[in-house]
C-alpha positions as CSV (number, residue, x, y, z in Angstrom):
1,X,115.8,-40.9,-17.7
2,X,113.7,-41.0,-14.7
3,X,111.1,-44.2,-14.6
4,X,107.8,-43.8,-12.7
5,X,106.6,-47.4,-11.3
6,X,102.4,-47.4,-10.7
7,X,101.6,-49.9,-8.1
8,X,98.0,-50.3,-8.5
9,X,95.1,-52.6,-7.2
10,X,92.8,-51.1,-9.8
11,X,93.8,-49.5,-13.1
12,X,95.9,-47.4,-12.2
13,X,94.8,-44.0,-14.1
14,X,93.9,-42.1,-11.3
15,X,97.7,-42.4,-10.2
16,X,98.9,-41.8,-13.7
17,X,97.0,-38.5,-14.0
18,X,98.6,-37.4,-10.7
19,X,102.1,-37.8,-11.9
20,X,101.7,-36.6,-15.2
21,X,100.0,-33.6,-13.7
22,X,103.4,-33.3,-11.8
23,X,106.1,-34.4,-14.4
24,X,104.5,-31.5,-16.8
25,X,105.8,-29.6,-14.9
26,X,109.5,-30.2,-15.5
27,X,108.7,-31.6,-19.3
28,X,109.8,-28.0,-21.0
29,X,112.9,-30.3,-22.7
30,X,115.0,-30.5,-19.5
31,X,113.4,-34.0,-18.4
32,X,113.1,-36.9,-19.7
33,X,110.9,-39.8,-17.6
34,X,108.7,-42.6,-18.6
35,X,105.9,-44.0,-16.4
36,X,105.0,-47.8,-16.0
37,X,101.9,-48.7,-14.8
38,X,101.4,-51.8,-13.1
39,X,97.4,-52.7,-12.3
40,X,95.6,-55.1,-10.5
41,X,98.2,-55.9,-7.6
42,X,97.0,-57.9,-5.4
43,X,99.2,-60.2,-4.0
44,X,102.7,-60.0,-2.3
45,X,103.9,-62.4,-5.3
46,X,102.9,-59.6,-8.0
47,X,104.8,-56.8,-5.7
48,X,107.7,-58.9,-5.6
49,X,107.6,-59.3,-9.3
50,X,107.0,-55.2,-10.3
51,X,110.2,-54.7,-7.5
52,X,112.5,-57.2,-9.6
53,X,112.5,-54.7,-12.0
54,X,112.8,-51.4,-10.3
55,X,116.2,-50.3,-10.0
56,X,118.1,-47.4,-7.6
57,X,117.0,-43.9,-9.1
58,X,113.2,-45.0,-10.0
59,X,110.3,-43.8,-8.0
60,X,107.9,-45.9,-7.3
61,X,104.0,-44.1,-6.9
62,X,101.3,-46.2,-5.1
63,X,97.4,-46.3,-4.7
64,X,97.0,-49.6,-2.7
65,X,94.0,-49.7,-1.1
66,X,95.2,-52.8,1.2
67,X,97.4,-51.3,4.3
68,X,99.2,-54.8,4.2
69,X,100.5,-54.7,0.7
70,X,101.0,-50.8,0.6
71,X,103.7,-51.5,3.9
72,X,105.0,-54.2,2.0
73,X,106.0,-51.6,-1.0
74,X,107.5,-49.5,1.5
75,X,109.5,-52.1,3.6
76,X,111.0,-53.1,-0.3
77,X,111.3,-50.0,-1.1
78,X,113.8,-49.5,1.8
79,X,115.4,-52.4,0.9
80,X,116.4,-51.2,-2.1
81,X,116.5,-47.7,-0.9
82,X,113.8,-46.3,-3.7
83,X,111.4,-43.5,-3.1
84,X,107.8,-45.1,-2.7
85,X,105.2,-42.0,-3.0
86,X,101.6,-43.8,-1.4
87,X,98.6,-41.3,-2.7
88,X,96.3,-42.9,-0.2
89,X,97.3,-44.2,2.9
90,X,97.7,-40.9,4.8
91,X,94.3,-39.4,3.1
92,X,92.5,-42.5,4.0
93,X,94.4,-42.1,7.5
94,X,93.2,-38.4,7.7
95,X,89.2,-39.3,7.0
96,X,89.2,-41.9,9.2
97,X,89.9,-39.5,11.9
98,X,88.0,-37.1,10.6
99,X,85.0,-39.2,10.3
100,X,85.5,-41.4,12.7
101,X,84.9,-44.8,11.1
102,X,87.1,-47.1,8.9
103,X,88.0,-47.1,5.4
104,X,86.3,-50.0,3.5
105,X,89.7,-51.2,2.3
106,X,87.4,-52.6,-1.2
107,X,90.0,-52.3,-4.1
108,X,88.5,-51.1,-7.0
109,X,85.8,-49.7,-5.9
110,X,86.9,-46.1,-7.6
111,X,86.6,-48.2,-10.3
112,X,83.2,-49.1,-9.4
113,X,81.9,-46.3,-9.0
114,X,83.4,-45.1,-12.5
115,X,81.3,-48.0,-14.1
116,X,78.2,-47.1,-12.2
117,X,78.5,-43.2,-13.8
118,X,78.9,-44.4,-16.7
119,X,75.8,-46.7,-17.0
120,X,74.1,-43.7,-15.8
121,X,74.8,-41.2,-18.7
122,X,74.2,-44.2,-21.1
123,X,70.4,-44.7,-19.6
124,X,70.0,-40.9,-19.4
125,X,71.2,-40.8,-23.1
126,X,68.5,-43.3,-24.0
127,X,65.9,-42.3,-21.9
128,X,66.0,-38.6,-24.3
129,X,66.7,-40.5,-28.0
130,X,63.9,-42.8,-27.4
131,X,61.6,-40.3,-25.8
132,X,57.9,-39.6,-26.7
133,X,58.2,-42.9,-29.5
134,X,60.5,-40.6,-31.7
135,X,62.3,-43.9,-32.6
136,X,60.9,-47.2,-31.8
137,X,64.3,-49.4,-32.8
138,X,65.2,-48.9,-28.8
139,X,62.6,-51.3,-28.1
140,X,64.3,-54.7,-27.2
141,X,67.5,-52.5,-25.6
142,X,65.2,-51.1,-23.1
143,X,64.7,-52.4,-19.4
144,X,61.3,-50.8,-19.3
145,X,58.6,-49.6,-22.0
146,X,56.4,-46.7,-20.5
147,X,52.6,-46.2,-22.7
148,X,50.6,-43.3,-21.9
149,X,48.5,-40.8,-22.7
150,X,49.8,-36.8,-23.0
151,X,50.9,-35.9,-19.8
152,X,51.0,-39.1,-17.5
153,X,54.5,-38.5,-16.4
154,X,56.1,-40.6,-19.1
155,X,58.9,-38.6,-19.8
156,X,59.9,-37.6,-16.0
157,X,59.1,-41.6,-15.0
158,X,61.9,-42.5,-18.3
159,X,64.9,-39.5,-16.9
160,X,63.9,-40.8,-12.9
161,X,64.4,-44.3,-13.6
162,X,67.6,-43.5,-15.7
163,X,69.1,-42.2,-12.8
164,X,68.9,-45.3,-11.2
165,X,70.7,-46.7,-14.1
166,X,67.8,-48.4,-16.0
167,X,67.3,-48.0,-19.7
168,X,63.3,-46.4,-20.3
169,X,61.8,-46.0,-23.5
170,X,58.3,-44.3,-23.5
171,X,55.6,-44.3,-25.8
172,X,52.9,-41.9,-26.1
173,X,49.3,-43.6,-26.7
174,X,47.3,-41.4,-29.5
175,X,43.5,-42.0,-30.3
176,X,43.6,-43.7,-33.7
177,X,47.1,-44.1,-34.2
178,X,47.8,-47.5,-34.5
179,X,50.9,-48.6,-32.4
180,X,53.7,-50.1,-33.5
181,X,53.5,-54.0,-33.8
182,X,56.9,-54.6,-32.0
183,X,55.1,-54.1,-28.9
184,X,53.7,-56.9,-28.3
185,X,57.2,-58.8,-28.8
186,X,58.0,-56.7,-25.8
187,X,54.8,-57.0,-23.6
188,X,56.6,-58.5,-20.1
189,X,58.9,-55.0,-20.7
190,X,55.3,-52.8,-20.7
191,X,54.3,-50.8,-18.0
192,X,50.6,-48.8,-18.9
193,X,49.7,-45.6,-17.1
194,X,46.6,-43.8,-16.9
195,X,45.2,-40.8,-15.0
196,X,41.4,-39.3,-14.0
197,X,39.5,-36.9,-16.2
198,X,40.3,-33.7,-13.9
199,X,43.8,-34.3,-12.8
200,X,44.7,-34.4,-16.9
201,X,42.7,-31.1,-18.2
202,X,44.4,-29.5,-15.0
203,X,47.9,-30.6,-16.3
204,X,47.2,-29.8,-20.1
205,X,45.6,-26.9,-19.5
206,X,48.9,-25.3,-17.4
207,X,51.3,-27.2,-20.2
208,X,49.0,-25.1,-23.0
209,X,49.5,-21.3,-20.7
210,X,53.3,-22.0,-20.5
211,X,53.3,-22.4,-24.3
212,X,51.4,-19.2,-24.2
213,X,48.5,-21.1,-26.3
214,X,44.4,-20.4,-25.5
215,X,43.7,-23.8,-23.0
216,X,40.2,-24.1,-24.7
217,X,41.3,-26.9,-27.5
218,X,40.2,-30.8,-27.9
219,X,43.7,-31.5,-25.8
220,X,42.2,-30.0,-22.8
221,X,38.7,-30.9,-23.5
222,X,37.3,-33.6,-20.8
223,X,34.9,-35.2,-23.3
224,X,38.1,-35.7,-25.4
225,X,40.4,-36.6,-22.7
226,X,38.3,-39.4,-21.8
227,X,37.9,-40.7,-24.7
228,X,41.8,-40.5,-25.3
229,X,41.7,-42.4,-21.6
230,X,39.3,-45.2,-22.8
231,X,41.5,-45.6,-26.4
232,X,44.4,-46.1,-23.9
233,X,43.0,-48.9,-21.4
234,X,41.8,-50.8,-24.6
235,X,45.4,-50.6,-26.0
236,X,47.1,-51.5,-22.5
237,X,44.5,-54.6,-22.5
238,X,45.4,-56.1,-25.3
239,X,48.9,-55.8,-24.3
240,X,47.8,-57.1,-21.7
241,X,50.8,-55.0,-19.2
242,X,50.2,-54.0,-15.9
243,X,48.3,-50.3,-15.5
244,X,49.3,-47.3,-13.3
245,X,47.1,-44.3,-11.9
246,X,49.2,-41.8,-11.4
247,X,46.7,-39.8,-9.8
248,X,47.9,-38.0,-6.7
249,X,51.4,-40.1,-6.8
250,X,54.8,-38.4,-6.7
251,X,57.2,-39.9,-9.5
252,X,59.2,-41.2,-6.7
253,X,56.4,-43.9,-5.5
254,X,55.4,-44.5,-9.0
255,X,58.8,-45.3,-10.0
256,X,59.1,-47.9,-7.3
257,X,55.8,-49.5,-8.1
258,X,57.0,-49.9,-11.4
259,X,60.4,-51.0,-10.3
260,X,58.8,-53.9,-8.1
261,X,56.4,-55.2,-10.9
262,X,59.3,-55.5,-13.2
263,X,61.2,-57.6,-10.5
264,X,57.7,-59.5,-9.9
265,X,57.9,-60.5,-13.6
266,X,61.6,-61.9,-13.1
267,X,63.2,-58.9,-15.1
268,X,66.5,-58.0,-13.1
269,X,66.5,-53.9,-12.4
């Protein structure tokens, strides 16, 4: 049986994948091999430990991002004349030359970066469940609460911001309907936004034609919209949250206004 040591200063998958990517290749029932996979290592103790158990005829596959301990597996790996495979040393040799500057040399930072995807998709995936108020039970997971009228940028605000890995739930502001009471339990999380008369019947009215609906209804009507715009600053001062014209401002530098009040109020984003 062939044995596969992983020397690993982060988890050690990436490495797996690679030789099981390889090993598949010679698994049609005229191999047999195991792999152990040894993560964290970061210290000449734990190398000294994983080589206590290696024995002549293993192979021993690396991804250590510190140059010290990766030429400490190879010295003992001499010493005890096993094959030591390092999947990084001579990449991250090969960039530095290319790009003329030095690897970090961070462990884990694969890893990371892993995390940081991850907490990405998760705020995308809430920004869309709890979009437009379709489900207020989102309210005390998210980082920020968005309240609006129709076409404020609520929705484009919620899917920016989760791409900087914050969790947005937005609520649409409707004349007459009452909103829900949990609000309020939320208020420091509240961001308002508002917009003028014109900008709004200019941004409904092009909503309606690509719906292929006639633009002369009450949701393009200025007497209406204001109205709708009054409803809404009434609501946002009793909730007393911070309010937004988004007016003439790209997503972009409305996102970072919002992203500095919320750190104003002591909310880590």
């Amino acid at each position: 049986m062939l044995t596969v040591h992983i020397i690993s200063d982060s988890i050690g998958n990436t490495a797996k994948d690679v030789v099981d990517a390889a090993l598949v290749q010679f698994s049609y029932g005229r191999v047999d091999y195991k792999v152990l996979k040894n993560s964290n290592v970061c210290t000449i103790e734990k190398i000294d430990c994983i080589m206590s158990n290696v024995n002549e005829g293993d192979v021993i596959v690396q991804t250590l991002v510190d140059s010290t301990l990766a030429e400490y597996v190879k010295k003992k790996g001499l010493e005890k004349n096993i094959k030591v495979i390092d999947l990084l040393s001579e990449m991250l040799s090969t960039f530095e030359d290319k790009l003329g500057i030095k690897a970090e040399g961070n462990p884990g930072l694969n890893r990371k970066m892993g995390t940081e995807y991850f907490k990405r998709v998760d705020a995308l995936e809430f920004a869309v469940k709890y979009d437009d108020g379709k489900d207020i039970n989102g309210l005390k997971e998210a980082d920020i609460v968005i309240l609006g009228v129709s076409r404020t940028s609520k929705t484009p605000l919620s899917l920016y911001l989760a791409n900087r890995n914050i969790k947005v739930m937005n609520v649409p502001i409707v004349q007459d309907l009452i909103l829900p009471e949990q609000l309020y339990e939320v208020k420091r999380k509240i961001i308002g936004l508002t917009n003028s008369v014109e900008q709004l019947n200019k941004l409904r009215e092009e909503r309606l034609k690509t719906l292929g609906v006639d633009g002369n209804t009450d949701y393009t009507d200025e007497i209406q919209i204001f109205e709708e715009l009054e409803y809404a600053l009434e609501i946002m001062g009793k909730i007393g949250c911070p309010i937004i014209d988004v007016q003439n401002k790209a997503i972009e530098e409305t996102a970072e206004l919002i992203i500095g009040i919320m750190r104003e109020r002591g909310l880590e984003i």
